[in-house]
C-alpha positions in Angstrom: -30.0 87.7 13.7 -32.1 86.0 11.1 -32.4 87.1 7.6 -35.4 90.0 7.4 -36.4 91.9 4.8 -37.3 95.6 7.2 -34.8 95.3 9.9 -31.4 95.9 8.6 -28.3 93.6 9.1 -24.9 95.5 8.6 -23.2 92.2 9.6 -24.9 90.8 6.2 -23.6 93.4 3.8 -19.9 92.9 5.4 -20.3 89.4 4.5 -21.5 90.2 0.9 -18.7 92.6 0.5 -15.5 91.5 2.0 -16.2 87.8 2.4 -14.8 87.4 -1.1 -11.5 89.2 0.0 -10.8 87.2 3.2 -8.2 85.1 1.5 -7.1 88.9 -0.2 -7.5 90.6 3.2 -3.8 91.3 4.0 -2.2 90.8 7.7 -0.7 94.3 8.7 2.1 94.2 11.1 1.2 97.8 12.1 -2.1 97.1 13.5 -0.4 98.0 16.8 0.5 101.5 16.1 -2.3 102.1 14.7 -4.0 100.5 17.7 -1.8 103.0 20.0 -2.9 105.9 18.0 -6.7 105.3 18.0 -6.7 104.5 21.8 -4.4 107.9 22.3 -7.4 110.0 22.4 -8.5 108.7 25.8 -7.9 111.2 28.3 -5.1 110.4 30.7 -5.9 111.3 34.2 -2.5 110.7 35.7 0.5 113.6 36.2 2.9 113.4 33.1 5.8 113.3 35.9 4.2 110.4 37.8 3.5 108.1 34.7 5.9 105.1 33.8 3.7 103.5 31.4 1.8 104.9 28.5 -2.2 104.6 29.0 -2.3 103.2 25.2 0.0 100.2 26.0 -2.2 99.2 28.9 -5.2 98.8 27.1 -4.0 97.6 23.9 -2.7 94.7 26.4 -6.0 94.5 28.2 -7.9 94.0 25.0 -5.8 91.8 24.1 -6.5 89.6 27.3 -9.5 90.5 26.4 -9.8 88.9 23.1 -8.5 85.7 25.1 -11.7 85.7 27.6 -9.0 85.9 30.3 -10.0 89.1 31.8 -11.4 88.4 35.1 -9.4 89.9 37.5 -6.8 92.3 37.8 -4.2 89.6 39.7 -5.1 87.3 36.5 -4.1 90.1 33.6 -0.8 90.7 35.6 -0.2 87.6 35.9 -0.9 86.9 32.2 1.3 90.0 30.9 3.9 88.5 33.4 3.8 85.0 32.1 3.4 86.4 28.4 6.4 88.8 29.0 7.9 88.1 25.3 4.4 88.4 23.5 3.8 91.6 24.2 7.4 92.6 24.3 7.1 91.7 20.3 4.9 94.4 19.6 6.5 96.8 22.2 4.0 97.2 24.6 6.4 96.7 27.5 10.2 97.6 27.3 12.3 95.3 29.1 11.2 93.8 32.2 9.0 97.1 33.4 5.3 94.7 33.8 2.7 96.7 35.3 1.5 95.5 38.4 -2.6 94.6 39.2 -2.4 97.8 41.6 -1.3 99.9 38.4 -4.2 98.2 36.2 -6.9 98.2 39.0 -6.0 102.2 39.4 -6.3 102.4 35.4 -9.3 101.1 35.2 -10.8 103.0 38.1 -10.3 105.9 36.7 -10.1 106.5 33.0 -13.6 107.7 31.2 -15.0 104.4 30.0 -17.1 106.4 27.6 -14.1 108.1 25.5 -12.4 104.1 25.4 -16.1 102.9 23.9 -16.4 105.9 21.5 -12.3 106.0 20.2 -13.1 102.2 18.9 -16.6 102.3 18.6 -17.5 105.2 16.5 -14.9 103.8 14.0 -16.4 100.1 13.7 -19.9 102.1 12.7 -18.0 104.2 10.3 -16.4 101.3 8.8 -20.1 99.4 8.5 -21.7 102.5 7.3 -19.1 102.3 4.5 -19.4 98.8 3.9 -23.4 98.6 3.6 -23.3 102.1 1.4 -20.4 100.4 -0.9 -23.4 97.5 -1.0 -26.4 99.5 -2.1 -24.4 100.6 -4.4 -24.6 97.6 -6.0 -28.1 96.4 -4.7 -30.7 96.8 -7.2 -33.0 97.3 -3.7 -30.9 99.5 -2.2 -33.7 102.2 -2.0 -35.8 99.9 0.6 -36.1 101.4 3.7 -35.0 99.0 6.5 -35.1 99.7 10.5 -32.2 99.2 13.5 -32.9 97.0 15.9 -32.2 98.4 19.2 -32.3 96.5 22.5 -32.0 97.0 26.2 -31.5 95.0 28.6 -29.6 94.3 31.7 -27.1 91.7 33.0 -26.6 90.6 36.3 -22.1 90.0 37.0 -22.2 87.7 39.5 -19.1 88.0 40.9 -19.1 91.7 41.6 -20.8 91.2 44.8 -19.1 90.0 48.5 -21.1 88.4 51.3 -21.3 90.1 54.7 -18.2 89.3 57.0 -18.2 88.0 60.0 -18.6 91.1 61.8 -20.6 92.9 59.1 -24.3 93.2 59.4 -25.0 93.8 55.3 -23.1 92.7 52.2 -22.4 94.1 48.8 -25.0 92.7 46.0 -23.8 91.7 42.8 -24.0 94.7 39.9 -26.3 95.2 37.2 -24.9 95.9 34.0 -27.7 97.4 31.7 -26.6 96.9 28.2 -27.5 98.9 24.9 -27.5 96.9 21.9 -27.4 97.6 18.4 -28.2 94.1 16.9 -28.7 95.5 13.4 -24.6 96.7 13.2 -23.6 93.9 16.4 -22.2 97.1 18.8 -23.0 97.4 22.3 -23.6 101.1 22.3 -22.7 101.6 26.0 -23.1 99.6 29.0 -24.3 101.1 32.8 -23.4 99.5 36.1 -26.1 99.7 38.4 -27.0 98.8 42.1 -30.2 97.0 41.3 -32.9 95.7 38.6 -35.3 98.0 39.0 -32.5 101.0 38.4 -33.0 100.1 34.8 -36.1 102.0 34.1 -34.2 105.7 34.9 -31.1 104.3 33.2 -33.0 103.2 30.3 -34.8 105.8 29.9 -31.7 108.5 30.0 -30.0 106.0 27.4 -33.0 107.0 25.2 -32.4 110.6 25.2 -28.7 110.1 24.5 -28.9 107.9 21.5 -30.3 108.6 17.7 -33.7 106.4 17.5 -34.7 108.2 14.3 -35.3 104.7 12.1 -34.8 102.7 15.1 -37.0 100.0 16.4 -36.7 99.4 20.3 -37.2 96.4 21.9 -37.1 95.3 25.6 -38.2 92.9 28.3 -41.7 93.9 30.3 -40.0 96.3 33.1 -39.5 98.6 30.6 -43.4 98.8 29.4 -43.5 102.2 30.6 -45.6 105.1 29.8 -43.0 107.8 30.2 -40.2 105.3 28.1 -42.8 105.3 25.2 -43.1 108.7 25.4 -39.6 109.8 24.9 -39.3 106.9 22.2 -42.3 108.9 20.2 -40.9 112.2 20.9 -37.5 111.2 19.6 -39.1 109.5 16.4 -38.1 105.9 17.2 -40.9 103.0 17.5 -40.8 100.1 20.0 -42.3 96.7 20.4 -42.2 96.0 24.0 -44.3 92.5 25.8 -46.8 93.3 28.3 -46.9 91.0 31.0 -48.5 90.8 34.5 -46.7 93.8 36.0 -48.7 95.8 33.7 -52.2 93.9 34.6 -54.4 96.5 33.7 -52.7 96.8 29.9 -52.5 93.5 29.4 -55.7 92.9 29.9 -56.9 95.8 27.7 -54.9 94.3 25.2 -56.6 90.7 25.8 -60.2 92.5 25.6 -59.3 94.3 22.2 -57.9 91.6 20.9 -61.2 89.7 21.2 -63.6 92.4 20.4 -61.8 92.8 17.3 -61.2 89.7 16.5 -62.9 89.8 13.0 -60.2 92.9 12.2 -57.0 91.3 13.5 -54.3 90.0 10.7 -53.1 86.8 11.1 -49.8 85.3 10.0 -47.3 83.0 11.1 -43.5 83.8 11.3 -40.4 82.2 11.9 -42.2 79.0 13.7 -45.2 81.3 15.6 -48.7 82.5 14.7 -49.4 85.8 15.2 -52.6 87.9 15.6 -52.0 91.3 14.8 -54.5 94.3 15.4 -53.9 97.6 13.8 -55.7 100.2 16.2 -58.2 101.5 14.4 -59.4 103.9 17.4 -58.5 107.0 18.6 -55.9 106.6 21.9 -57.4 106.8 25.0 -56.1 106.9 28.5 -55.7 102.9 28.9 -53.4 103.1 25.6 -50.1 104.0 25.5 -48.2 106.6 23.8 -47.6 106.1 20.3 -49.5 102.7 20.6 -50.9 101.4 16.5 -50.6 97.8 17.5 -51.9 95.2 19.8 -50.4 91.2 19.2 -50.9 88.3 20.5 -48.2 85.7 20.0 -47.9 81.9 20.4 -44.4 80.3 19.5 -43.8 76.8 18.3 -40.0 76.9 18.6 -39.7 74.9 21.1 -42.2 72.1 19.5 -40.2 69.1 20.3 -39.3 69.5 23.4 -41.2 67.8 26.5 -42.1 71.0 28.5 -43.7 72.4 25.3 -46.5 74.8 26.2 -47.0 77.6 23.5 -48.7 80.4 26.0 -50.0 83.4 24.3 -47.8 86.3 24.9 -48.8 89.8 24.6 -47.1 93.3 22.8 -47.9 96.5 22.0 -46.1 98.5 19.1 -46.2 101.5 18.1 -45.1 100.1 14.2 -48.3 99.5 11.8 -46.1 97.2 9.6 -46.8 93.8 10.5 -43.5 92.3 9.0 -41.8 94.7 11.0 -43.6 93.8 14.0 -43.2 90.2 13.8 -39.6 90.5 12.8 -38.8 92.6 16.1 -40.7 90.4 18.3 -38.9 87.5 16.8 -35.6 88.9 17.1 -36.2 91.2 20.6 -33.8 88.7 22.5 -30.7 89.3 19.7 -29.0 90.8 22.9 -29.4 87.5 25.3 -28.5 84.5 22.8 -25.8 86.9 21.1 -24.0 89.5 23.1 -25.1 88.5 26.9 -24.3 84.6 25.9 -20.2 86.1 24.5 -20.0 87.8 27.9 -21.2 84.7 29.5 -19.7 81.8 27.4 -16.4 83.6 26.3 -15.4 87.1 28.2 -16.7 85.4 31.4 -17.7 88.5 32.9 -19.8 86.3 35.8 -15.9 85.2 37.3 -15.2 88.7 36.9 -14.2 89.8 40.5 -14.1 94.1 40.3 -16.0 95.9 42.5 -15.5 99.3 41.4 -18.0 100.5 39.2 -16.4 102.1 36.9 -13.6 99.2 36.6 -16.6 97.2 35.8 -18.0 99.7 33.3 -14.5 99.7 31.6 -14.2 96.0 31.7 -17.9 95.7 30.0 -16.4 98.1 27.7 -13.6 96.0 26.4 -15.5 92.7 26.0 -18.1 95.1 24.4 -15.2 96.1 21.9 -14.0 92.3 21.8 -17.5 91.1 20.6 -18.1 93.8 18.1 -14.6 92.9 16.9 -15.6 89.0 16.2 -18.7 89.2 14.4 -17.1 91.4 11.9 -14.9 88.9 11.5 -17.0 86.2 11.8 -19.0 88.0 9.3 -16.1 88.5 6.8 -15.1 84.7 7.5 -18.4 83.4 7.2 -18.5 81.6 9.7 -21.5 79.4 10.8 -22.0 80.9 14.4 -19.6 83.2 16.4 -17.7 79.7 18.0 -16.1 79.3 14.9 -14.4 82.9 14.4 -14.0 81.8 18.3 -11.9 78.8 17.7 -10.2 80.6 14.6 -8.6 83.4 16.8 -9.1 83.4 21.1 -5.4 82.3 20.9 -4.3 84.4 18.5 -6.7 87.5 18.7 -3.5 89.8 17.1 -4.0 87.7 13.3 -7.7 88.6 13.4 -6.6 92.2 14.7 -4.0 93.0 12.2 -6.5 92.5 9.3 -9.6 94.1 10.8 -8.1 97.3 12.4 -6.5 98.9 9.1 -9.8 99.2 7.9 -11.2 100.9 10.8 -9.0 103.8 9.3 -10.9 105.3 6.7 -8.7 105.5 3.7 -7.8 102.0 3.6 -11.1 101.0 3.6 -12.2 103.4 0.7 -8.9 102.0 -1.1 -10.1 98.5 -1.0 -13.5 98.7 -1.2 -12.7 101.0 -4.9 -10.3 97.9 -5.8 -13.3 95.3 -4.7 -15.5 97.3 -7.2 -13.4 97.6 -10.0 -12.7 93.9 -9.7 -16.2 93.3 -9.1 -17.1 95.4 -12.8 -14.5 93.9 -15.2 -15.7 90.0 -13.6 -19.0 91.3 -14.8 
């Protein structure tokens, strides 16, 4: 995310804060128990007389994999908690030679509530950055500037969830969707929904809305989701949006287009970030070609890609329902957070595309733990200070435990208020 001034960046105040303890921030042997103990509040679905290993050593193994990008397939995570027998043995996640079989982890991950695995981890990495940026305003002169979330949805095609028609089968099985909620402002993927097709993301999206806080919330997405009724409930629930208009809304777009040129003498016009804007604050009262909420029409032409040969900066077109133009160009400018940053890790590093489930919930607990594994890494590449995401990559995908025994005291609340009081105190007696 790039440096703004109205969309906030909890990833930035982690880096302000703690990057000056990451030599300090000690390695905690315990991680793992406290690891068992956080993941001990998913529900196990199993009979207590039928279970021979505990659901918290299976996934503490599997984001462990995880944390690897080695979790494609069941057979593979067996076979990798086979080879790796002695690995896990050290931190007493498997007793003897009792390894669980890919039957027992496909059954696992079948049925356990993927929801209660995202929320037990989750709900404690916002805790820990909601403590982190208050310990920063603090100690920020600006601290009373209001900033904005940026929330994105968007969904993810994994390619190798489908299977071709057999020989004597007339229809296959398509690939699944997974739609994706982002919080770009905190780097969480707030939940993630398999679906059997593209255009299932409207409903899906939409229900995701009236789930989630959007109260100081700005909500971006691609031009499927320019929808009157998704508007509406983002309105209703005190959110705003910034949403492109393209041709499958031809009757907006080119409302948009005529405003835009009838008001040309009233538009503002700035440049951001590499492209010119042209910004009209609606100055009307709505009327039934507008949408809900609607204060601002934009038409956009980006000079990123300047140097290359196919460089053709076409206007594109938004609407917002923001009247602050630095807010506006900031989450137009950063509206595709969720496709260079968290669907490029699932790509690049969890490699959710080999991933060869079928099962949707399997797949929605999978999405889960690379979810947890990518929230995980930016802390720490935000603590480390690291360039880009490759480099806490290269620090820790072969030892994700060294990264996981400094990061996951803190995600227990007293430590953290321990050494963020020490960090001040230090902080005051420097000064």
């Amino acid at each position: 995310m790039n440096k703004v001034s109205e969309l906030s960046d909890d990833l930035e105040a982690v880096s302000v804060v703690l990057g000056g303890l990451k030599r300090e921030l000690r390695t905690h042997r315990r991680f793992i128990s406290t690891l068992l103990h956080i993941f001990h509040g998913i529900t196990d679905f199993r009979e207590s007389y039928k279970v021979k290993y505990n659901l918290e050593n299976i996934i503490c193994m599997c984001l462990l994999i995880a944390m690897r990008g080695k979790f494609t397939s069941f057979y593979n995570a067996a076979l990798f908690i086979k080879i790796r027998a002695d690995y896990f043995r050290k931190f007493n996640l498997i007793k003897d030679n009792e390894i669980p079989s890919h039957d027992t982890l496909r059954r696992i991950f079948m049925n356990i509530d993927a929801n209660e695995l995202r929320d037990v981890i989750i709900k404690r990495i916002q805790e820990f950055l909601k403590k982190i940026v208050s310990s920063k305003n603090e100690n920020d002169e600006n601290s009373d500037k209001k900033t904005v979330r940026l929330l994105s949805g968007d969904g993810k095609n994994v390619r190798g969830s489908g299977r071709k028609s057999g020989k004597n089968s007339t229809e296959g099985k398509r690939n699944v969707n997974v739609f994706n909620f982002y919080d770009a402002s905190s780097g969480c993927c707030l939940t993630s929904i398999p679906l059997e097709d593209k255009d299932s993301e409207i409903p899906a999206f939409q229900q995701v809305l009236n789930t989630f806080k959007l109260n100081g919330a700005m909500i971006t997405a691609d031009a499927l989701h320019c929808q009157r009724k998704t508007f509406e409930i983002i309105t209703a629930r005190k959110g705003e949006y910034t949403v492109k208009v393209k041709d499958n809304q031809p009757s907006l777009k080119q409302h948009i287009i005529d405003v835009l040129e009838r008001k040309k003498d009233k538009c503002v016009k700035e440049s951001f970030n590499n492209c010119d804007y042209e910004i009209f604050l609606i100055d009307y009262k709505i009327t039934e070609e507008d949408f809900p909420g609607a204060k601002a029409f934009i038409c956009m032409h980006s000079h990123k890609r300047k140097s290359q040969a196919n460089y053709n900066p076409e206007a594109q077109y938004f609407i917002s329902s923001a009247d602050n133009i630095q807010l506006i160009m900031e989450a137009i400018d950063n509206r595709w957070s969720i496709e260079s940053g968290l669907h490029w890790w699932k790509d690049d590093f969890s490699k959710e595309d080999e991933c060869t489930f079928t099962d949707q919930n399997a797949i929605k607990v999978m999405t889960t733990l690379n979810n947890i594994s990518y929230a995980l890494y930016r802390i720490a590449s935000a603590i480390f200070d690291d360039s880009c995401m490759a480099e806490t990559r290269i620090r820790f995908e072969e030892c994700p435990e060294e990264m996981l025994a400094k990061l996951v005291p803190l995600l227990v609340g007293r430590n953290l208020s321990n050494l963020l009081k020490e960090n001040m105190k230090g902080r005051k007696k420097a000064e």
